[in-house]
C-alpha positions as CSV (number, residue, x, y, z in Angstrom):
1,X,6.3,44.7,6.6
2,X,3.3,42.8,4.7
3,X,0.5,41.9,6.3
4,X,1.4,37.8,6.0
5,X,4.5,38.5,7.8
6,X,3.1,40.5,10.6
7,X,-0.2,38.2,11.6
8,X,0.7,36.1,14.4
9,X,1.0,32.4,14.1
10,X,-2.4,29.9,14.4
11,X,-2.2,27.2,16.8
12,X,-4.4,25.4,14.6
13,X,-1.7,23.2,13.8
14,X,-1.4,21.5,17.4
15,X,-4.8,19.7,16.8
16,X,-4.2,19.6,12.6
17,X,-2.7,15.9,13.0
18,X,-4.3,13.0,12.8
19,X,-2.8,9.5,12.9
20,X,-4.0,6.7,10.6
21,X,-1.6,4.3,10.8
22,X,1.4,3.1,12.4
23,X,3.9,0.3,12.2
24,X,7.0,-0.9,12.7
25,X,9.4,-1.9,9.3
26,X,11.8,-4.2,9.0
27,X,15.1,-2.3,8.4
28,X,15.6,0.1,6.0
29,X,18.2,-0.9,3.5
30,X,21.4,1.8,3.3
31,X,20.9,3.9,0.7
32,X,17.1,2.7,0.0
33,X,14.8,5.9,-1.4
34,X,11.1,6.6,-0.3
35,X,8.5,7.0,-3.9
36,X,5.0,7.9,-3.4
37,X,3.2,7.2,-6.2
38,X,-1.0,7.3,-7.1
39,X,-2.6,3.8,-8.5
40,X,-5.7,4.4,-10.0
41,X,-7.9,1.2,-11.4
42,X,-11.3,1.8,-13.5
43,X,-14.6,-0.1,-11.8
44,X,-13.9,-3.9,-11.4
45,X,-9.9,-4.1,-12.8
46,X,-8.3,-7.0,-10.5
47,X,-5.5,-4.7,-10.3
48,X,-1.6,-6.3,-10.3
49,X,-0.9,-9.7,-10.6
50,X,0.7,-11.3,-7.3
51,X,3.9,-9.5,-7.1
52,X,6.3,-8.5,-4.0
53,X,8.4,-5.4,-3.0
54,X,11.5,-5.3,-1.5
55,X,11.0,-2.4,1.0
56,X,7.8,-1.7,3.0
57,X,4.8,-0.1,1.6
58,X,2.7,2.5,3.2
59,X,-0.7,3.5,1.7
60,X,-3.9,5.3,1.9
61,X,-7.3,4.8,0.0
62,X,-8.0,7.8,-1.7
63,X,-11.3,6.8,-3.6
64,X,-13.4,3.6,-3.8
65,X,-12.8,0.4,-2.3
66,X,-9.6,-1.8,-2.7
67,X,-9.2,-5.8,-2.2
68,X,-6.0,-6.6,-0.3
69,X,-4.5,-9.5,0.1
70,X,-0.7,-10.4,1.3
71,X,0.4,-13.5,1.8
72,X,-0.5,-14.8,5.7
73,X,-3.5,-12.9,6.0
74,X,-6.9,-13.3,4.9
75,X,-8.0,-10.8,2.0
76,X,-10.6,-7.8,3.2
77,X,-11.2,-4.7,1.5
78,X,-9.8,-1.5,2.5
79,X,-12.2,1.8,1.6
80,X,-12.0,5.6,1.3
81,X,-10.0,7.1,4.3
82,X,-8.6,4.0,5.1
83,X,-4.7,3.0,5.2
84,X,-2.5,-0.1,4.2
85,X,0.7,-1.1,4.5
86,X,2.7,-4.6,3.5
87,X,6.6,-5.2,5.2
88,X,7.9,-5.7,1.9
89,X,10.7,-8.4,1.0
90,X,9.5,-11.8,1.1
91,X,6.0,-11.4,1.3
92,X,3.7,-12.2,-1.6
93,X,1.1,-9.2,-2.1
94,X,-1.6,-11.4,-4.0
95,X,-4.0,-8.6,-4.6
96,X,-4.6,-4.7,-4.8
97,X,-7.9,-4.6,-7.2
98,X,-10.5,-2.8,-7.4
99,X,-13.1,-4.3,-5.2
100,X,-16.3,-2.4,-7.2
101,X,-17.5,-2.8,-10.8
102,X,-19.4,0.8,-10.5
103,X,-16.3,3.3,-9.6
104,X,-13.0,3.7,-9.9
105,X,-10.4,3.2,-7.0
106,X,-7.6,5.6,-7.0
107,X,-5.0,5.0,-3.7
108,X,-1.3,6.6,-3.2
109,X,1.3,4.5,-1.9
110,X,4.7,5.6,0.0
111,X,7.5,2.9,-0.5
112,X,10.7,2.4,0.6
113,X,12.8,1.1,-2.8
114,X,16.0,-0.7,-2.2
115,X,18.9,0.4,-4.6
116,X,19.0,-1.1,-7.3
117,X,16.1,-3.5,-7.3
118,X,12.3,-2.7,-9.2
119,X,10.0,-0.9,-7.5
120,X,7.9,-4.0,-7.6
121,X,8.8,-8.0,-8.9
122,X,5.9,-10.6,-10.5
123,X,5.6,-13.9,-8.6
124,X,5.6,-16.2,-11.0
125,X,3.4,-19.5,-10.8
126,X,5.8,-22.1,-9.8
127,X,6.5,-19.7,-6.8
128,X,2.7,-19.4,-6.4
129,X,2.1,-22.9,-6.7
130,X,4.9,-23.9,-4.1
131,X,3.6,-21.1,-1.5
132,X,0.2,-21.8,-1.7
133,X,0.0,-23.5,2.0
134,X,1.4,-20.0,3.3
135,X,-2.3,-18.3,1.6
136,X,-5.4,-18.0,4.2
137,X,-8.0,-18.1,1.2
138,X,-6.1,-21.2,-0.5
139,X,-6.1,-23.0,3.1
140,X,-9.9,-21.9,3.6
141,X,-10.9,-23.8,-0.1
């Protein structure tokens, strides 16, 4: 018997987990898929135009600091070691750029992908423009 087999088991494992996030999705579409992808943006890009997703989005900052903005809330910044996460659907996700212009931001995102639909849709600006009462930092100006 090797030696791998024959050690006994750790119980590091019972304290290995730690939670960073959790939340509750809408419904899961039949037949929907999970990708996990990696986003990385050099120092200062403002990242994707103001898009939406059709299934919920779960993520984690890897490296540098990200401005995030969905539609509702007020935009803040999410750093290193911190998590995400947007419901997907009808919400507007206005912004996921880099929030420095001295290092990159890299952050992996889990998302729930309908069948059949993009992984991700542009809002265009007569949507933008028609919405813009349902944006804190447009109701702030």
């Amino acid at each position: 018997m090797s030696e791998a087999v024959s050690r006994t088991h750790s119980t590091t494992w019972q304290n290995a987990l730690t939670v960073i996030q959790e939340a509750t999705p809408p419904s899961i579409p039949q037949g929907a898929h999970a990708m996990t992808v990696i986003i990385e943006y050099p120092p200062g890009d403002p990242g994707a135009p103001p898009h939406r997703h059709f299934g919920p989005a779960f993520g984690y900052v890897l490296e540098g600091e990200m401005l995030f903005e969905l539609e509702g809330e007020a935009p803040r910044v999410v750093r290193a070691g911190e998590p995400f996460w947007e419901p997907g659907g009808d919400v507007i996700h206005y912004q996921d750029g880099n929030a420095r212009d001295d290092t990159k931001l890299r952050f992996l995102v889990t998302m729930m992908c309908t069948p059949d639909q993009p992984m991700l849709v542009l809002v265009d600006d007569d949507e933008l423009a028609a919405r813009r009462d349902r944006r804190v930092s447009a109701q702030a100006l």
